[in-house]
VMD Tcl script that draws the C-alpha trace (Angstrom):
set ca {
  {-75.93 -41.50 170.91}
  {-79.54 -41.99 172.36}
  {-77.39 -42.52 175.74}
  {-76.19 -39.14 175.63}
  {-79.42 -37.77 175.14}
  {-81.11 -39.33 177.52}
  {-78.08 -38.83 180.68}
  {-75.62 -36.59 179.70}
  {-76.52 -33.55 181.99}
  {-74.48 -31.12 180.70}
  {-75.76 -28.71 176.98}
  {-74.11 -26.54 174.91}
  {-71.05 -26.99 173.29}
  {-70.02 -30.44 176.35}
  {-73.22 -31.72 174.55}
  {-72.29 -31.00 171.26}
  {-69.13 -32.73 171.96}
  {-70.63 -35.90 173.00}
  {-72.84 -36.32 170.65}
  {-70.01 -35.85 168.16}
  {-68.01 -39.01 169.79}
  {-70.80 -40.88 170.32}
  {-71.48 -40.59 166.33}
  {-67.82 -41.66 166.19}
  {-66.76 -44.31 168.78}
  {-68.50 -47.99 168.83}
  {-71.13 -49.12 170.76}
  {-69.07 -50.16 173.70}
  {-67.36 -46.62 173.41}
  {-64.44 -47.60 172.17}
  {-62.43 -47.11 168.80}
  {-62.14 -43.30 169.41}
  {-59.09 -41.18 168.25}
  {-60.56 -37.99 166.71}
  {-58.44 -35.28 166.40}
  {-59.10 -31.97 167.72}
  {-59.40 -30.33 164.24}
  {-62.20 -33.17 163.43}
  {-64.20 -32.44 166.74}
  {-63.60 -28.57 166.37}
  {-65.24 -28.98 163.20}
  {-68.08 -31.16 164.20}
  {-68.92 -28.54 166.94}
  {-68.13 -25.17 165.27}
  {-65.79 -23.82 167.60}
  {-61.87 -23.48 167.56}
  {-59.27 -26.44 168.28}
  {-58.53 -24.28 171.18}
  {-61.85 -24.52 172.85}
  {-62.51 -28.44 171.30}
  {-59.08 -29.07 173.41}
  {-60.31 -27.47 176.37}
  {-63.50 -29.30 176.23}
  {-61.61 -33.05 175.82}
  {-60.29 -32.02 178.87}
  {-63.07 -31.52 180.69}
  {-64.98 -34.54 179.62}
  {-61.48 -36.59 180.95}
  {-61.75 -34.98 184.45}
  {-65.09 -35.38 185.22}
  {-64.93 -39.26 183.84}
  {-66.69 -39.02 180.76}
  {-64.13 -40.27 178.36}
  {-60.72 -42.10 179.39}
  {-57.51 -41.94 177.65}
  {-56.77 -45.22 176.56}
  {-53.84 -44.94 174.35}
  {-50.80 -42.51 172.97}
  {-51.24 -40.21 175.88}
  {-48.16 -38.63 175.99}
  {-47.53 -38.77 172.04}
  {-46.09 -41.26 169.75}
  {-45.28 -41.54 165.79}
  {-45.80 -38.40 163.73}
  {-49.77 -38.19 163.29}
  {-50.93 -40.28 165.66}
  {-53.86 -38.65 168.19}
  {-54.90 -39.72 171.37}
  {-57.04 -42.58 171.75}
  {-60.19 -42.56 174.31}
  {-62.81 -44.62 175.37}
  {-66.57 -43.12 176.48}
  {-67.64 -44.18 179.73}
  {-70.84 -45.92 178.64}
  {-71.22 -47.30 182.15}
  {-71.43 -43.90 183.92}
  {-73.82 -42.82 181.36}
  {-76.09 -45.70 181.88}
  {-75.79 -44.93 185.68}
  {-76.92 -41.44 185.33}
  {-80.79 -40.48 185.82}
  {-83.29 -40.16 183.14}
  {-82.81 -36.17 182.15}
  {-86.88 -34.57 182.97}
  {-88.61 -34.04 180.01}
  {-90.51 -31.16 179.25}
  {-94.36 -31.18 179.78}
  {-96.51 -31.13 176.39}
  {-99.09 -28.43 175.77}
  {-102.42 -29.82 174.80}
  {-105.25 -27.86 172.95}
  {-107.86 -27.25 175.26}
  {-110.84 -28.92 175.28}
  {-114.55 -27.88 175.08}
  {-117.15 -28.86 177.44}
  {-120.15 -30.79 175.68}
  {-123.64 -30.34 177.28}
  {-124.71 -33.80 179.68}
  {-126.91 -36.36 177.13}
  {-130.81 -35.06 177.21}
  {-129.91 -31.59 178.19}
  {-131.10 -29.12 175.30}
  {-129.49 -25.77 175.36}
  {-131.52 -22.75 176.19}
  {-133.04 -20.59 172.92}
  {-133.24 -16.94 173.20}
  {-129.48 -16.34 174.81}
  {-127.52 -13.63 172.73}
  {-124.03 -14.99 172.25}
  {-121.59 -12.73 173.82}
  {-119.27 -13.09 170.86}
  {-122.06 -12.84 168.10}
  {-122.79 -8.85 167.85}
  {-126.03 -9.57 165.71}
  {-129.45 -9.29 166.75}
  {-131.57 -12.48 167.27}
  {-134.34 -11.06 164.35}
  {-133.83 -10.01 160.91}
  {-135.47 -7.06 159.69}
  {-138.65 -7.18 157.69}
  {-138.16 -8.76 154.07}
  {-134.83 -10.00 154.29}
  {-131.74 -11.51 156.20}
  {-129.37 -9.86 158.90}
  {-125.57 -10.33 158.67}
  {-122.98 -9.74 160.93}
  {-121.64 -7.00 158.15}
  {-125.12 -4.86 158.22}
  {-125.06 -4.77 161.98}
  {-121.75 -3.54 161.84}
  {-120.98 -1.09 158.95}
  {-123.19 1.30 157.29}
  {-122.03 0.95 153.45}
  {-123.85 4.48 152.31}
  {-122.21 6.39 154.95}
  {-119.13 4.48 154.37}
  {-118.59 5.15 150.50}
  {-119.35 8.94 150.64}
  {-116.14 8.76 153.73}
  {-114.17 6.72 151.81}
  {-110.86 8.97 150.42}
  {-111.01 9.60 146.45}
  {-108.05 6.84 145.11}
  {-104.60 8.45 145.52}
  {-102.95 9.43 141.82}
  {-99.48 7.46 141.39}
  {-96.61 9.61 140.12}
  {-95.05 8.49 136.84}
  {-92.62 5.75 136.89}
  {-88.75 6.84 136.76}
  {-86.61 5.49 134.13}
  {-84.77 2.51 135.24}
  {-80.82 3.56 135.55}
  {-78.75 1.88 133.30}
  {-76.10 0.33 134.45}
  {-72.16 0.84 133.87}
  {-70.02 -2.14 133.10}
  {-67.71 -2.11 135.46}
  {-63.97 -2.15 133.99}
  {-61.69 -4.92 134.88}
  {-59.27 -4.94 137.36}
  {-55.60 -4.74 135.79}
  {-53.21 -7.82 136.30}
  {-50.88 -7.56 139.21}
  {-47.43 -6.34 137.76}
  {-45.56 -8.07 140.50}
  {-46.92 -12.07 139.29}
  {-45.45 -14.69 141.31}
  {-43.39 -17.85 140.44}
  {-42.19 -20.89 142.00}
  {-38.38 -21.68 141.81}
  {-37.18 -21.98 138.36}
  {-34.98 -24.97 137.89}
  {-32.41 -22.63 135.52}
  {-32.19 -20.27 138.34}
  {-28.61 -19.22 138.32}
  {-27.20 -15.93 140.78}
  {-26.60 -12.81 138.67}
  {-23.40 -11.09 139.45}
  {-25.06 -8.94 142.28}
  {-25.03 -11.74 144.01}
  {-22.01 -13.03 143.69}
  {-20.33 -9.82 144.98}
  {-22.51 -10.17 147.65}
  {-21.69 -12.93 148.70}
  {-18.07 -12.54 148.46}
  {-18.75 -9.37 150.76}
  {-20.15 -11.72 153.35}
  {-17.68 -14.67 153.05}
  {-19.97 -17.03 152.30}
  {-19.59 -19.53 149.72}
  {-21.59 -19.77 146.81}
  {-21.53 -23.22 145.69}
  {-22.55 -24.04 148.80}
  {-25.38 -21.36 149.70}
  {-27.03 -21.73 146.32}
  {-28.14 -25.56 146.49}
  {-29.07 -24.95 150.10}
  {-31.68 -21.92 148.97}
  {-32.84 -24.25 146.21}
  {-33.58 -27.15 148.38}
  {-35.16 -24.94 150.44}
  {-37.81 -23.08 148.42}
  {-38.16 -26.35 145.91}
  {-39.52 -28.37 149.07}
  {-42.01 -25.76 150.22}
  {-42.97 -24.70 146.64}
  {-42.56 -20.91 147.72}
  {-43.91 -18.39 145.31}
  {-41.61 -15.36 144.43}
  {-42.00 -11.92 142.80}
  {-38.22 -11.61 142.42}
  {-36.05 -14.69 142.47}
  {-32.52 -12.72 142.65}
  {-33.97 -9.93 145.08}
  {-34.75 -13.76 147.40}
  {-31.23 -15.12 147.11}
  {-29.76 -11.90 147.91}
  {-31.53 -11.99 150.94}
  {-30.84 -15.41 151.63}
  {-27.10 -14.59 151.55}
  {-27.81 -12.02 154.25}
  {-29.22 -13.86 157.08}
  {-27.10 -16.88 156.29}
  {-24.09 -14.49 157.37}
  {-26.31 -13.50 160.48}
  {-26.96 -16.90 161.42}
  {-23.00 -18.24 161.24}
  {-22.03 -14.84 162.97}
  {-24.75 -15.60 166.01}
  {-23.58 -19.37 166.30}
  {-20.10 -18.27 166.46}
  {-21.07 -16.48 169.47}
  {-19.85 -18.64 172.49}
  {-23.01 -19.41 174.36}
  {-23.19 -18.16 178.05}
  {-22.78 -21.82 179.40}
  {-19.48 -22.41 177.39}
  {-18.40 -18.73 178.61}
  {-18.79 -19.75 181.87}
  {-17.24 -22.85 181.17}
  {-14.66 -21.62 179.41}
  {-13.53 -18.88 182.51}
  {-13.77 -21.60 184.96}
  {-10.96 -23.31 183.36}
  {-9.00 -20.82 182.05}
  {-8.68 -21.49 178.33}
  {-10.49 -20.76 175.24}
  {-11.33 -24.33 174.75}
  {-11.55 -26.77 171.33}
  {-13.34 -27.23 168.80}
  {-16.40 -30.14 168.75}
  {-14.55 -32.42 166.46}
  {-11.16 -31.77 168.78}
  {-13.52 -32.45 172.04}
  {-14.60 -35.71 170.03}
  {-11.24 -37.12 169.10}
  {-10.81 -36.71 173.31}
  {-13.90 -38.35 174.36}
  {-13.06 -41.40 171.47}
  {-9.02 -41.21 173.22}
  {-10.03 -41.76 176.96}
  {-13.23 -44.45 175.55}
  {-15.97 -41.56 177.37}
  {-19.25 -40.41 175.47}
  {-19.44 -36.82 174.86}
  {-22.40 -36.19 176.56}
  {-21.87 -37.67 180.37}
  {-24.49 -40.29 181.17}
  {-25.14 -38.43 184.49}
  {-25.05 -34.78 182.59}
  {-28.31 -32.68 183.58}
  {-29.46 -32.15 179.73}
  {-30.51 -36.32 179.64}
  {-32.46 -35.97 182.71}
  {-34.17 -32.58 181.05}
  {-34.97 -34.36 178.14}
  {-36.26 -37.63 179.29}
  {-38.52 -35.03 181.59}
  {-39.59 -32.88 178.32}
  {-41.02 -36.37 176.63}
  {-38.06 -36.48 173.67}
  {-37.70 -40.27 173.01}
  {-34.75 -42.02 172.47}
  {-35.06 -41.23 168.69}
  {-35.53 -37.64 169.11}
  {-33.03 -37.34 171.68}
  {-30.23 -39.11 168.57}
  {-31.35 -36.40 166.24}
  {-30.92 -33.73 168.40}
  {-27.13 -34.61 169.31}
  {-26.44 -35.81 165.06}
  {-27.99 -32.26 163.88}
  {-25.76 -30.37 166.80}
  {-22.97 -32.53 165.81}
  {-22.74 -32.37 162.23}
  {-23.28 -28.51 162.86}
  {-19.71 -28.03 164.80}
  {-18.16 -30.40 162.99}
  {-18.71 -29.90 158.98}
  {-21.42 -27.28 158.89}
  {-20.84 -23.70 159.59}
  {-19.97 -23.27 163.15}
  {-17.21 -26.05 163.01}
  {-14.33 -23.90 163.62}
  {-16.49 -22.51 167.69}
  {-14.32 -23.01 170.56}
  {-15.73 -24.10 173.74}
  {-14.60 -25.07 177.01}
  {-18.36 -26.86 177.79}
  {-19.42 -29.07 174.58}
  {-21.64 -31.17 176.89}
  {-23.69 -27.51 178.11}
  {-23.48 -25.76 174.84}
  {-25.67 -28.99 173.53}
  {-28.06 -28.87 176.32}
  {-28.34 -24.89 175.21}
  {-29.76 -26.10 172.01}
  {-31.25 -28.70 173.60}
  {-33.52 -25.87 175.81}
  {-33.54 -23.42 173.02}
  {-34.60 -25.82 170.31}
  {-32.08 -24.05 167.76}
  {-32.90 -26.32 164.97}
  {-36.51 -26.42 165.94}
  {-36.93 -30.18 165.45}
  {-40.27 -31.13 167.54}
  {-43.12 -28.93 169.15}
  {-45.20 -29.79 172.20}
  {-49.05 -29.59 172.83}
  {-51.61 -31.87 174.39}
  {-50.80 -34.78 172.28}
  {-47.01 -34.82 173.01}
  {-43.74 -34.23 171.24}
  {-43.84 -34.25 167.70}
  {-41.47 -33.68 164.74}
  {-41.88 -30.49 163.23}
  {-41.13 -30.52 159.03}
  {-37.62 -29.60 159.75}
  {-37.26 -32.79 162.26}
  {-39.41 -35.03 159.83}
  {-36.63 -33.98 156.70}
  {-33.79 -34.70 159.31}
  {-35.16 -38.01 160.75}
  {-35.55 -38.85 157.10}
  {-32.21 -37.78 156.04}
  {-30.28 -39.65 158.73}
  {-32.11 -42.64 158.63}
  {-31.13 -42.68 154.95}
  {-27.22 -41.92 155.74}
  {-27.46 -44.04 159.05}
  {-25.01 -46.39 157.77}
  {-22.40 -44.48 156.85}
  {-22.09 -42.14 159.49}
  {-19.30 -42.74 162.40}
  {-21.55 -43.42 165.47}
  {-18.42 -44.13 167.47}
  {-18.73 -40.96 170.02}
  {-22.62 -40.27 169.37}
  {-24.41 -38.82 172.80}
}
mol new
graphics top color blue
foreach p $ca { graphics top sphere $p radius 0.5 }
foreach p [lrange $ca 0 end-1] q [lrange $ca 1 end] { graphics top cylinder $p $q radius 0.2 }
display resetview
């Protein structure tokens, strides 16, 4: 830390940022993986600007990526090292003059100073008057003259009673009080014409809505008023992934026919010994090029998969299986990972999938996986 002080030439919040590594790293300016919410924190400023600021510090040699630069593992931040050498190499920073209190001239030894001199700053006169002292108040103010100009004291109006103050009344309870899920949560009969409306089935919607809101401990007003619209935009969602996407309909004019389902389009591949997904096919070349390791890449086809062929869009047709999962692929319909300066990582819907297929890994059918 007395490095930075001492060289780093930059202030502000660069210094700020420094210092804040240099508190954290070792003295060879190593062991250094902060993440940006730390350093933001340390500094006072947003994870945006902290970000910005890393950045910086990288491309003008400061600090040097040493480790998980393009990602890695859930969690994991980037690790950096602080140039300690360029520091060193840097000049001494100038250091502000100090102001000293002035100093007063003594006379030369066996020089007495003249008697008789008024003092410039010393109004008095050098003689008192006859039969007593002079002071610098006497000189200056004439106390007689003064008391018979001085105003008569000013009369203070009577005190006002001190208000007294109101209790204020307390606010009433919210009427609409939230809950988490109950466990005896069961649809009322709303719902069940609902969703026989929609053609969705219950027994399978109502575990799904529960597993949902039980892991995310959501807080409701109205448990029945949630479900219902749960029903709703589960028929929107299996009405838009029925909806042949503009690759397969391109596909699918191409050649002239409506196409097969994903589980049809399987039992091909496993027929002729080919993998669904070509090993020269564009969408392995976009997502090596994205960052989305191998692992990443598996989950991406087993979510798509089990989607068309036991979830709700199993009965699609498509002429283009191979471009219909590279359109998921680019419009991250399941929304398993997210990208920023520290890679690709697993959102909480890829962490519960990675977790759930590792789990059923070895009873799943791997035979015409991507």
């Amino acid at each position: 830390m007395t490095l930075v002080w001492d060289k780093f030439p930059a202030s502000g919040s660069e210094l700020l940022t420094m210092l804040a590594l240099a508190d954290w790293c070792g003295d060879d300016g190593g062991s250094l993986y902060p993440s940006m919410a730390a350093v933001a924190g340390k500094i006072r400023a947003s994870e945006k600007q902290a970000r910005r600021i890393i950045q910086g510090l990288v491309k003008d040699g400061y600090l040097t990526v040493v480790g998980n630069e393009h990602g890695g593992a859930p969690g994991t931040t980037k690790q950096f090292r602080m140039n300690t050498q360029k520091l060193a190499s840097l000049p001494d920073l100038p250091k502000k003059p100090t102001k000293t209190a002035p100093t007063y001239v003594t006379p030369p030894v066996g020089v007495t100073p003249p008697t008789g001199v008024p003092d410039p700053s010393h109004p008095c006169p050098l003689t008192p008057p006859t039969g007593g002292s002079l002071t610098v108040i006497d000189t200056l103010i004439d106390t007689s003259r003064e008391r018979e100009r001085a105003p008569a004291p000013a009369t203070l109006p009577p005190a006002l009673p001190t208000p007294i103050a109101t209790p204020k009344e307390p606010k009433p309870k919210s009427k609409s009080a939230t809950t988490t899920y109950p466990t005896d949560f069961a649809p009322d009969t709303t719902a069940q014409a609902l969703a026989q409306n929609l053609g969705l089935n219950l027994d399978e919607e109502h575990p799904r809505f529960a597993d949902h809101h039980a892991s995310k401990g959501t807080r409701m007003a109205d448990w029945q008023a949630a479900f219902r619209n749960w029903l709703r935009n589960s028929a929107k969602y299996a009405q838009s992934e029925k909806a042949p996407s503009k690759t397969a309909s391109a596909a699918s004019s191409r050649q002239n026919g409506a196409g097969n389902t994903l589980a049809q389009h399987l039992a091909d591949c496993r027929s002729k010994s080919v993998k669904a997904i070509p090993e020269n096919h564009p969408v392995r070349t976009y997502m090596n090029t994205v960052g989305l390791d191998e692992v990443m890449q598996q989950m991406a086809w087993i979510r798509f998969s089990d989607e068309h062929t036991t979830g709700r869009s199993k009965d699609v047709l498509c002429a283009d299986w191979p471009g219909r999962f590279a359109d998921s692929v680019r419009g991250r319909w399941y929304k398993l990972w997210f990208i920023n300066d520290a890679g690709v990582q697993l959102t909480t819907e890829g962490q519960q999938t990675l977790r759930w297929y590792d789990a059923q890994q070895q009873e799943r059918d791997g035979g015409a996986a991507a």
